[in-house]
TORVOMAR-683153 format. One record per residue (C-alpha): residue in one letter; x, y, z. Coordinates in pm, 1 decimal. Example, Ala and Ser with C-alpha at 12.3 -4.5 7.8 and 13.67 -1.06 7.14 Angstrom:
REM residues 2
@res:A c1:1230.0 c2:-450.0 c3:780.0
@res:S c1:1367.0 c2:-106.0 c3:714.0
END
This chain:
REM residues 336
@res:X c1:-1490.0 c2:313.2 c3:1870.8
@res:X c1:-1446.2 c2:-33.0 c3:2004.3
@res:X c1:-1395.8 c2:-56.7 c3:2410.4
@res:X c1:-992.9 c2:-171.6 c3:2285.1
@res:X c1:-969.4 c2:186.4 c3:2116.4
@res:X c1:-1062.6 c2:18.8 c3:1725.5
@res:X c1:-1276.3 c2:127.1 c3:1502.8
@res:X c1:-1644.3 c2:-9.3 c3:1422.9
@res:X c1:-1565.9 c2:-148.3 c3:1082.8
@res:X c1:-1869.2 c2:-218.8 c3:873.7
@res:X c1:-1880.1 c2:-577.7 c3:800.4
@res:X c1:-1758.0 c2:-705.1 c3:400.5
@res:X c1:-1490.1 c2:-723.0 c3:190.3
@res:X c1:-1229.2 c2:-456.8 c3:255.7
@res:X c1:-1034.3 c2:-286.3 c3:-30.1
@res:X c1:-679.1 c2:-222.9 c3:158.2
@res:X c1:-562.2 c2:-25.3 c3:-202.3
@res:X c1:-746.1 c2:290.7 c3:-245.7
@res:X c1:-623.8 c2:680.7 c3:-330.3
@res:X c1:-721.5 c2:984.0 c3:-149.0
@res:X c1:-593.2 c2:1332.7 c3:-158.0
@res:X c1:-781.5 c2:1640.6 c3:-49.9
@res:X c1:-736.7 c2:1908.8 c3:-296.9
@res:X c1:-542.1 c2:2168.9 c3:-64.2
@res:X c1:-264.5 c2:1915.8 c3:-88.0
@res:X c1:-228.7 c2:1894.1 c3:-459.3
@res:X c1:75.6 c2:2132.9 c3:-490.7
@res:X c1:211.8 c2:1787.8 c3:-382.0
@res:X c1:485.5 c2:1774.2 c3:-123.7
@res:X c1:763.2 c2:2031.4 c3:-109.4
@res:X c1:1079.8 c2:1946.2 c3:-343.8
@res:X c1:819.9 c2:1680.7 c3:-542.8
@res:X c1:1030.2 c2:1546.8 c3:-887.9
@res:X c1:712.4 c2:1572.3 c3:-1038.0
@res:X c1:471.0 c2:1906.2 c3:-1137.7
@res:X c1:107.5 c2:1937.5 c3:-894.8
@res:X c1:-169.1 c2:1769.7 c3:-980.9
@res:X c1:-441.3 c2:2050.8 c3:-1094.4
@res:X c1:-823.0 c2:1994.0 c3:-1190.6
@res:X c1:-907.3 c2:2123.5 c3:-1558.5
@res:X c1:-1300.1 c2:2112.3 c3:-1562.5
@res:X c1:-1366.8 c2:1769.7 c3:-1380.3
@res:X c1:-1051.7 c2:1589.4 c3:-1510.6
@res:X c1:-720.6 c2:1540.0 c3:-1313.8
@res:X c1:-373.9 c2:1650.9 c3:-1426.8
@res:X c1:-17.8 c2:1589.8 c3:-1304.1
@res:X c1:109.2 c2:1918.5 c3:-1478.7
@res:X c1:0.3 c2:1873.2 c3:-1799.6
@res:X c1:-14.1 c2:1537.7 c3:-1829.6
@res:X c1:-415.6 c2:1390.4 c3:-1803.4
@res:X c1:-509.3 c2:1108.0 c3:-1525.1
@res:X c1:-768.1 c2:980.9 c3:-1737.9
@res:X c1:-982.1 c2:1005.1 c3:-1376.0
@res:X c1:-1240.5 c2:1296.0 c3:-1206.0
@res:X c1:-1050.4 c2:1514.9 c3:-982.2
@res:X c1:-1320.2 c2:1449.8 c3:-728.0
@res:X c1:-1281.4 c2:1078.5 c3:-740.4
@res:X c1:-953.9 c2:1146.7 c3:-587.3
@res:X c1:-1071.3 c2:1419.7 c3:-324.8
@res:X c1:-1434.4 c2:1450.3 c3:-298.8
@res:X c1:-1527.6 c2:1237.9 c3:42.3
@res:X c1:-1895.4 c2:1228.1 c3:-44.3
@res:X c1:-1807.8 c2:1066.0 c3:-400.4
@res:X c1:-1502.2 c2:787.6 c3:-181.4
@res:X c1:-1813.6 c2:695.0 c3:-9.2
@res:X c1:-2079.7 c2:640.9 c3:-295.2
@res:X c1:-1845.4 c2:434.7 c3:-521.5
@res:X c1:-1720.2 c2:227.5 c3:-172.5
@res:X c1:-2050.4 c2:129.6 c3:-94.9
@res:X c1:-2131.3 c2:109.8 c3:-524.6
@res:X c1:-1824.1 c2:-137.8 c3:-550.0
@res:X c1:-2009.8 c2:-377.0 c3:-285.3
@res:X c1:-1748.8 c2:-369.4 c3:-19.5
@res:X c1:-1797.9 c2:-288.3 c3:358.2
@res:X c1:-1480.6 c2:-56.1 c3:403.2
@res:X c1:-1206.3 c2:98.5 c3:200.3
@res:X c1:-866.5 c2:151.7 c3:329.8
@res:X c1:-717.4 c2:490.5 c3:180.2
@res:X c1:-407.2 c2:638.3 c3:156.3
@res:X c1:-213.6 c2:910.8 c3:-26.2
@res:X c1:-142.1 c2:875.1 c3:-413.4
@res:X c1:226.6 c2:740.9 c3:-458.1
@res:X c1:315.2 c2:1090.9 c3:-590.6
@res:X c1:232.4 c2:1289.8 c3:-281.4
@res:X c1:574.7 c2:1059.5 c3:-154.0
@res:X c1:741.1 c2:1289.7 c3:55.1
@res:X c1:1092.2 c2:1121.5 c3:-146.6
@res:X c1:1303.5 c2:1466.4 c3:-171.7
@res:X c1:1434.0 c2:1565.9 c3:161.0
@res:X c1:1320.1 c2:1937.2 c3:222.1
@res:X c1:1206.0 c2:2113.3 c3:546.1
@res:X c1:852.6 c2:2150.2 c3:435.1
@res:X c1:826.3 c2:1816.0 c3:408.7
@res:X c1:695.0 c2:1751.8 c3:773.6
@res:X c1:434.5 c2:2009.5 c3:742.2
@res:X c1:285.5 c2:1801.3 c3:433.6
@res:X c1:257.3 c2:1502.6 c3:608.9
@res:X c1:54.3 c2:1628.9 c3:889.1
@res:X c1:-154.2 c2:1815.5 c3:697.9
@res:X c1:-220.3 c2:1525.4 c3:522.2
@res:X c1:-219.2 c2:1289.7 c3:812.4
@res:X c1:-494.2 c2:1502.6 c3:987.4
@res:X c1:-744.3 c2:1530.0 c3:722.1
@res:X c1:-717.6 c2:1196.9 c3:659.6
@res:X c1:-806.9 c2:1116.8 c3:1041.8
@res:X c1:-1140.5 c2:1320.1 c3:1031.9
@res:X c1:-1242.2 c2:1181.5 c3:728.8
@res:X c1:-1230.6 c2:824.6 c3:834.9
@res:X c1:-1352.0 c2:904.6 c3:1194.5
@res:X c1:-1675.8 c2:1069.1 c3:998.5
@res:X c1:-1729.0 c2:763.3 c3:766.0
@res:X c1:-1944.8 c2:594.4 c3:999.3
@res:X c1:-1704.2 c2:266.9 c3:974.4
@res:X c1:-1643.4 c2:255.8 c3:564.7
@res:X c1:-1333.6 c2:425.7 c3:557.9
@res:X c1:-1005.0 c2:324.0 c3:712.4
@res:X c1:-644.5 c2:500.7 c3:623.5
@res:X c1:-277.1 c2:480.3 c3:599.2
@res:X c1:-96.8 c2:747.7 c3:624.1
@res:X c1:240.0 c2:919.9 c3:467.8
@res:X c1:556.0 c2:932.8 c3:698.7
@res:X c1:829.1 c2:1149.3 c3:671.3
@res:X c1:1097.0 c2:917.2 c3:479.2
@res:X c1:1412.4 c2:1121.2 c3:540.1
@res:X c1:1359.1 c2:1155.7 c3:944.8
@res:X c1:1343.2 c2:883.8 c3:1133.6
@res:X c1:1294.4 c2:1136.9 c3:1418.9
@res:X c1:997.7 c2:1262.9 c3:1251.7
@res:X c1:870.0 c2:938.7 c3:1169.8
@res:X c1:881.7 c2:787.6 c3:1468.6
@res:X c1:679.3 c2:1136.0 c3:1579.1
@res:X c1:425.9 c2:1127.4 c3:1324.7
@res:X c1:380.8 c2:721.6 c3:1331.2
@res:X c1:323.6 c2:714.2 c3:1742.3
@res:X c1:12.0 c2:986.3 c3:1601.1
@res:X c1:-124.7 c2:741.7 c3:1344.6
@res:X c1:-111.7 c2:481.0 c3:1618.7
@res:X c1:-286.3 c2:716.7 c3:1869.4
@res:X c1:-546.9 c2:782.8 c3:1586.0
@res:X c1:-654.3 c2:414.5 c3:1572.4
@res:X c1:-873.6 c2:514.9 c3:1228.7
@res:X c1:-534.5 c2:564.3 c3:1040.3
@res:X c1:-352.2 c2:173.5 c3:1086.8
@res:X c1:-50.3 c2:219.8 c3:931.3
@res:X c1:130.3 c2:397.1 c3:689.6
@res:X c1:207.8 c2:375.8 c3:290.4
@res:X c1:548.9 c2:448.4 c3:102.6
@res:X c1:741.3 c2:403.1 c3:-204.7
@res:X c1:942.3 c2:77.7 c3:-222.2
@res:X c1:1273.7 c2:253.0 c3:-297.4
@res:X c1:1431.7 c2:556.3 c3:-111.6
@res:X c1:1750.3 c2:657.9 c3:-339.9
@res:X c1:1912.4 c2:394.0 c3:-397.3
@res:X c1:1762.6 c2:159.8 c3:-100.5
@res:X c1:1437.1 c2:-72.3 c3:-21.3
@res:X c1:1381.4 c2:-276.2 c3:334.2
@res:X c1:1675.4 c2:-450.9 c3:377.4
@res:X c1:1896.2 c2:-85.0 c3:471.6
@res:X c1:1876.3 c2:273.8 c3:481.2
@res:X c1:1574.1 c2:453.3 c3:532.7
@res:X c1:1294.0 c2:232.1 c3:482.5
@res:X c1:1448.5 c2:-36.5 c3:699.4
@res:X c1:1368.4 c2:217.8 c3:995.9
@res:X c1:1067.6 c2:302.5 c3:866.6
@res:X c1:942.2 c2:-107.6 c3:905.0
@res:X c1:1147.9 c2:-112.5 c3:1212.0
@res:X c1:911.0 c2:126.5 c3:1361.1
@res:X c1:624.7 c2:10.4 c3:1218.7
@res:X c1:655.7 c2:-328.4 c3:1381.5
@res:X c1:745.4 c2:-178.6 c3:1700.3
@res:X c1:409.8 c2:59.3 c3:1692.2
@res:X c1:263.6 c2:-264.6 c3:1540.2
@res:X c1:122.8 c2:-23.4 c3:1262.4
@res:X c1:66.9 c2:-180.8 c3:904.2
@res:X c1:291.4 c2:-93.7 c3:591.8
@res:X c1:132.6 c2:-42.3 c3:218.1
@res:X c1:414.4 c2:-66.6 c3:-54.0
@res:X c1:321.0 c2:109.7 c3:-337.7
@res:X c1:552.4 c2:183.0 c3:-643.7
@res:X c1:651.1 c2:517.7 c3:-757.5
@res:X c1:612.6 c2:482.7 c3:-1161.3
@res:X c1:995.4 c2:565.7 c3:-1199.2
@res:X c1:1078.8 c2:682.4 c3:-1569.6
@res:X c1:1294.3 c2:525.5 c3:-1778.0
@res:X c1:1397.9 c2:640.2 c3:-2122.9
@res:X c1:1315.1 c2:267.4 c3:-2286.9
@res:X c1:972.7 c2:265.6 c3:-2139.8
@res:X c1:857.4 c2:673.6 c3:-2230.7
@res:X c1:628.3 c2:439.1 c3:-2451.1
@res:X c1:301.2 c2:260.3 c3:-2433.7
@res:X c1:244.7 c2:374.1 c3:-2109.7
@res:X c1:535.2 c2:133.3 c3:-1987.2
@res:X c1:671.1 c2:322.8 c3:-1722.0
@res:X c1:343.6 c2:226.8 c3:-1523.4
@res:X c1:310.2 c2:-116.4 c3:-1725.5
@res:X c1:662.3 c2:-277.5 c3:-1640.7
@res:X c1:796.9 c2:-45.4 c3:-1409.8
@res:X c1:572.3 c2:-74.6 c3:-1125.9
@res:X c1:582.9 c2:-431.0 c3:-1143.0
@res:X c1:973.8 c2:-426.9 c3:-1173.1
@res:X c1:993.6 c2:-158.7 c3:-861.6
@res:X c1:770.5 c2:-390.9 c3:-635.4
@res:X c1:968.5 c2:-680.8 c3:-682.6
@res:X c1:1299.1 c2:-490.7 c3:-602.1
@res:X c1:1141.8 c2:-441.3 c3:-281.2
@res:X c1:1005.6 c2:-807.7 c3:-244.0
@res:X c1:1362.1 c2:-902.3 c3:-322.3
@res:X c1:1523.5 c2:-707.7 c3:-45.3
@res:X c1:1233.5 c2:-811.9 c3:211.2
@res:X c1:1316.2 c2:-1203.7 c3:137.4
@res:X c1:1671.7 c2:-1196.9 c3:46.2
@res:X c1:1758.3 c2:-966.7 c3:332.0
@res:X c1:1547.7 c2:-1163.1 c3:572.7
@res:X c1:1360.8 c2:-877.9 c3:663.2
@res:X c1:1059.8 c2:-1073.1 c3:833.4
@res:X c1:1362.0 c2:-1250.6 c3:1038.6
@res:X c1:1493.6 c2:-922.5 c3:1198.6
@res:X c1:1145.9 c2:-761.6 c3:1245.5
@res:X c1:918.6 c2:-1086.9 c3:1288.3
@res:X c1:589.0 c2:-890.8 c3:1383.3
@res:X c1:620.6 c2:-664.6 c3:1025.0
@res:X c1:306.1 c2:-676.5 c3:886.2
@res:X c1:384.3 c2:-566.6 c3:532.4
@res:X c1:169.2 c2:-537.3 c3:194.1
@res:X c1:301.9 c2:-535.1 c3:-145.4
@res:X c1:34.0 c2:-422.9 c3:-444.3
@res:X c1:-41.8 c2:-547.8 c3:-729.6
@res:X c1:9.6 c2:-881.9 c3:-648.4
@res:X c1:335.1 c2:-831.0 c3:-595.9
@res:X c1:466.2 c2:-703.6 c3:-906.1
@res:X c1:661.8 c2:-973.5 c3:-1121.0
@res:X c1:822.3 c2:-1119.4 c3:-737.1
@res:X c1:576.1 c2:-1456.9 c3:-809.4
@res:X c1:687.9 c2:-1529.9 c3:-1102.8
@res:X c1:1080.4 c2:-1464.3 c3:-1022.0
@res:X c1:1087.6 c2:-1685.3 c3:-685.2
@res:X c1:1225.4 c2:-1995.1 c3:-852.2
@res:X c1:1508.4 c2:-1787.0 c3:-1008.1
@res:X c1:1572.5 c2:-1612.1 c3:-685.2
@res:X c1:1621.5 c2:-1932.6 c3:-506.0
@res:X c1:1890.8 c2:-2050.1 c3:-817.9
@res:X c1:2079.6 c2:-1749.3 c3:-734.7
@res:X c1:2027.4 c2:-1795.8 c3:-360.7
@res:X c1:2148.3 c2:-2147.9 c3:-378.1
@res:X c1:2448.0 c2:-2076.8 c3:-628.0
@res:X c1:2593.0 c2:-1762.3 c3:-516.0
@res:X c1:2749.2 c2:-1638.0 c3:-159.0
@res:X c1:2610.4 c2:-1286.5 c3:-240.6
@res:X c1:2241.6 c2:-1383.4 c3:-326.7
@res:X c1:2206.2 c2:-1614.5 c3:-8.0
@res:X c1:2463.0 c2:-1364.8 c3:233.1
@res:X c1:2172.4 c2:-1203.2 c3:359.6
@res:X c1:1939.1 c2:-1470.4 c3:512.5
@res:X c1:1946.1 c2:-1860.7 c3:585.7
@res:X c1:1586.5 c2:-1913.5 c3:511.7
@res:X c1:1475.9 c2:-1998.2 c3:108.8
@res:X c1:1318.1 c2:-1731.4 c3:-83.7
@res:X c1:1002.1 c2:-1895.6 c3:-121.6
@res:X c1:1021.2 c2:-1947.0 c3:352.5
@res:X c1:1056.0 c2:-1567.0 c3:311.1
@res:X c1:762.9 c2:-1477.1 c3:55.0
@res:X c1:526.3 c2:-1634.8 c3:279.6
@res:X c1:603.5 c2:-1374.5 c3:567.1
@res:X c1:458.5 c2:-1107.6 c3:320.6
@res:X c1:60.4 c2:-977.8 c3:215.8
@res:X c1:-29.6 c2:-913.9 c3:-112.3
@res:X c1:-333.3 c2:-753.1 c3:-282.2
@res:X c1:-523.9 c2:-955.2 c3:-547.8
@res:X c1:-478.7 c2:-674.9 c3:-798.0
@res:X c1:-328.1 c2:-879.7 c3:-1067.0
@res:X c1:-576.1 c2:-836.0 c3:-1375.8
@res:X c1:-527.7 c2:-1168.8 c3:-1484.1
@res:X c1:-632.1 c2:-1529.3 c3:-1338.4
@res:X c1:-347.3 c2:-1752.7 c3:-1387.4
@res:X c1:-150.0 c2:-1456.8 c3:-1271.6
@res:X c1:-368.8 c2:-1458.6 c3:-907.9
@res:X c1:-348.8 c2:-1829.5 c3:-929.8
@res:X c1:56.2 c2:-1785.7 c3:-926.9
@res:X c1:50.2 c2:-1542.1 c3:-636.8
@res:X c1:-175.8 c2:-1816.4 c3:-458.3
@res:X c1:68.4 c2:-2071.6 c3:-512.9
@res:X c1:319.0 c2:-1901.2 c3:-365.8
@res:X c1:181.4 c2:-1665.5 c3:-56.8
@res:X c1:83.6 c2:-1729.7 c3:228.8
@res:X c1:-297.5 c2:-1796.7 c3:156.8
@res:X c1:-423.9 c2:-1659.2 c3:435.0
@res:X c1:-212.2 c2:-1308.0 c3:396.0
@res:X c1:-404.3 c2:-1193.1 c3:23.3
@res:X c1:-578.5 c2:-910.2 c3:58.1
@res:X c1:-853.8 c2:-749.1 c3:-170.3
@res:X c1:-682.5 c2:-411.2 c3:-365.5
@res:X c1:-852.9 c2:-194.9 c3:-628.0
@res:X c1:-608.4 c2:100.5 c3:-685.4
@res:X c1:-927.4 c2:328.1 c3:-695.6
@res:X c1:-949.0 c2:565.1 c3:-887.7
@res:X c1:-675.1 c2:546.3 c3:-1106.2
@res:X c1:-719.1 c2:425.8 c3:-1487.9
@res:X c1:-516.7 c2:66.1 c3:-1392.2
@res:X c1:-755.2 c2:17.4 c3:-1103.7
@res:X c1:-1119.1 c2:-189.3 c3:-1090.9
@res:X c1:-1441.1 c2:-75.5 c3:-1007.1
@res:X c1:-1515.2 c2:-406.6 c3:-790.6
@res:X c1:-1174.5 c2:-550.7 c3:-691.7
@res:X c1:-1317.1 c2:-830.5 c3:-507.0
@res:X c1:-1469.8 c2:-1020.7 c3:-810.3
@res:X c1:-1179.2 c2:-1157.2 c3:-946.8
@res:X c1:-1005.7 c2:-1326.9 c3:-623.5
@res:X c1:-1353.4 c2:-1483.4 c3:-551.7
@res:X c1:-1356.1 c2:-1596.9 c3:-935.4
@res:X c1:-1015.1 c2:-1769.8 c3:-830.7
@res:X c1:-1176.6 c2:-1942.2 c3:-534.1
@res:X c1:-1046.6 c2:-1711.4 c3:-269.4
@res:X c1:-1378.6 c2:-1591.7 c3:-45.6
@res:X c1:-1465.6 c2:-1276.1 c3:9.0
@res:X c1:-1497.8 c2:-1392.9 c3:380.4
@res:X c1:-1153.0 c2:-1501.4 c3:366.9
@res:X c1:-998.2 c2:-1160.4 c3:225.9
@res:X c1:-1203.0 c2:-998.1 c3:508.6
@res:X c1:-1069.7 c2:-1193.1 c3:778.8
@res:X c1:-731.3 c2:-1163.6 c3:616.2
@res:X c1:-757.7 c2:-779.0 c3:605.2
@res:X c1:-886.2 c2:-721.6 c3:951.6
@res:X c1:-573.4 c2:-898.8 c3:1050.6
@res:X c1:-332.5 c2:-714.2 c3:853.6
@res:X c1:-506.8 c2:-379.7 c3:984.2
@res:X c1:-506.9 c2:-575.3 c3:1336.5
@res:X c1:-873.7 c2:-515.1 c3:1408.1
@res:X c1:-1140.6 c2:-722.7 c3:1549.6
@res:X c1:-1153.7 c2:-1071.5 c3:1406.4
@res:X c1:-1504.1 c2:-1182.5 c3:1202.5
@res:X c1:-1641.3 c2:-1359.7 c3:1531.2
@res:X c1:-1669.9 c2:-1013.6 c3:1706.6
@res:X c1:-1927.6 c2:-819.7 c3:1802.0
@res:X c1:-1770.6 c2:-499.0 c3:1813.7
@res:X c1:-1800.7 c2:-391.4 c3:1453.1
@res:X c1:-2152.8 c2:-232.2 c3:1241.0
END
């Protein structure tokens, strides 16, 4: 630890999009809309459906290490898979997240400065949450916290989320959106559930962070959205049509869409140049951050080759990331 109370970071690119979950915690929350995960031989199931990844790649700390430092990056940033959500309300609930918020601390305090984490927050308390996020603060390993972008029927703009970033920015503790993979019946096909839907899901949450002028109410959020942000680049200019022609696209904040996007971070995971080149266009430049979605099928082995493909330095996404994370800035000496 740092004399300020941060973590020695080892120095390189670091992945801010990466899965953990120790194996005690695979019954998955309490109330969870989905079955357990469960290892069959060395592959990973969510009931009976196959992961198409090693159950220890999710769990195994000795094998997070190996392919972090395989992948060429100096740190990886973990956090629970989006199905160990805590999104059904049940009494349990609070149990699961410290659980998992405390093995996630002693695995990143043992990591020797390669692993950071976010942790899970109960969505349904804000009691609780502000509880278990003034413990992630205390941790300083754990920097933030990662949830779903939709809570019932609600993102960032209301309801329980809304808290949720409200008390992030107040702890000054980052935020990971990651999407849920909601099923429709019109995308039980071709895998689209995770193909379109996760896009779709991330830019309902973009949408109520800019159109609700989010960023304007909590100025200090530091806030990530995966996957490059879903299909939000590509919708801005029709967002700020609507914004311009109608009183209840624009009723919820004075500044443009594209004024708003630019308070926002994104990961690079887009799988596609042009696509990157897009998100570039419109982010803020300096607030893209590397993402691999290890160790899932729709991640990438080394997620930092195709941003600096683009033109976007891995120096740069470092710098960018330490910010985001708020730790020590490239020109200090207190990281390894």
């Amino acid at each position: 630890m740092t004399a300020l109370g941060h973590p020695a970071v080892r120095r390189g690119v670091i992945d801010v999009h990466a899965h953990w979950l120790p194996r005690e915690l695979f019954d998955l929350p309490p109330g969870s809309p989905v079955p357990p995960l469960n290892a069959r031989g060395e592959e990973l199931y969510l009931g009976d459906t196959p992961l198409s990844i090693a159950a220890s790649a999710m769990s195994d700390p000795d094998r997070v290490l190996a392919e972090t430092d395989r992948a060429g990056l100096g740190a990886r940033v973990l956090s629970a898979p989006p199905f160990a959500f805590p999104v059904v309300p049940d009494p349990g609930a609070g149990e699961y997240v410290g659980h998992f918020n405390e093995a996630l601390t002693r695995l990143c305090r043992d990591s020797h400065g390669r692993l950071l984490g976010l942790g899970l927050v109960s969505l349904h308390d804000p009691a609780a949450a502000r509880t278990e996020m003034k413990a992630i603060a205390a941790s300083a390993v754990v920097r933030g916290v990662a949830v779903p972008p939709l809570v019932d029927a609600t993102s960032f703009d209301e309801g329980p989320l809304h808290e949720i970033a409200r008390i992030a920015a107040e702890l000054d503790l980052a935020v990971l959106v990651h999407p849920m993979q909601l099923p429709r019946p019109e995308w039980r096909s071709y895998y689209l559930a995770n193909l379109i839907g996760n896009p779709t899901e991330t830019a309902t949450a973009v949408a109520s962070c800019v159109l609700g002028g989010v960023t304007e109410r909590l100025p200090s959020l530091r806030i990530c959205f995966v996957h490059g942000g879903g299909c939000a680049p590509a919708l801005l200019g029709r967002w700020r049509h609507g914004w311009e022609r109608r009183a209840d696209a624009g009723a919820g904040t004075g500044r443009t869409p594209h004024e708003g996007f630019r308070d926002l971070w994104f990961d690079t995971l887009t799988h596609d140049g042009p696509a990157l080149r897009l998100l570039r266009s419109k982010a803020d430049p300096d607030r893209l951050l590397c993402g691999s979605d290890h160790p899932f099928d729709m991640g990438v082995d080394r997620p930092q080759d195709l941003p600096v493909s683009e033109g976007i330095g891995a120096e740069a996404m470092e710098a960018a990331a330490r910010r985001f994370l708020d730790l020590p800035g490239l020109g200090s000496d207190d990281d390894v």
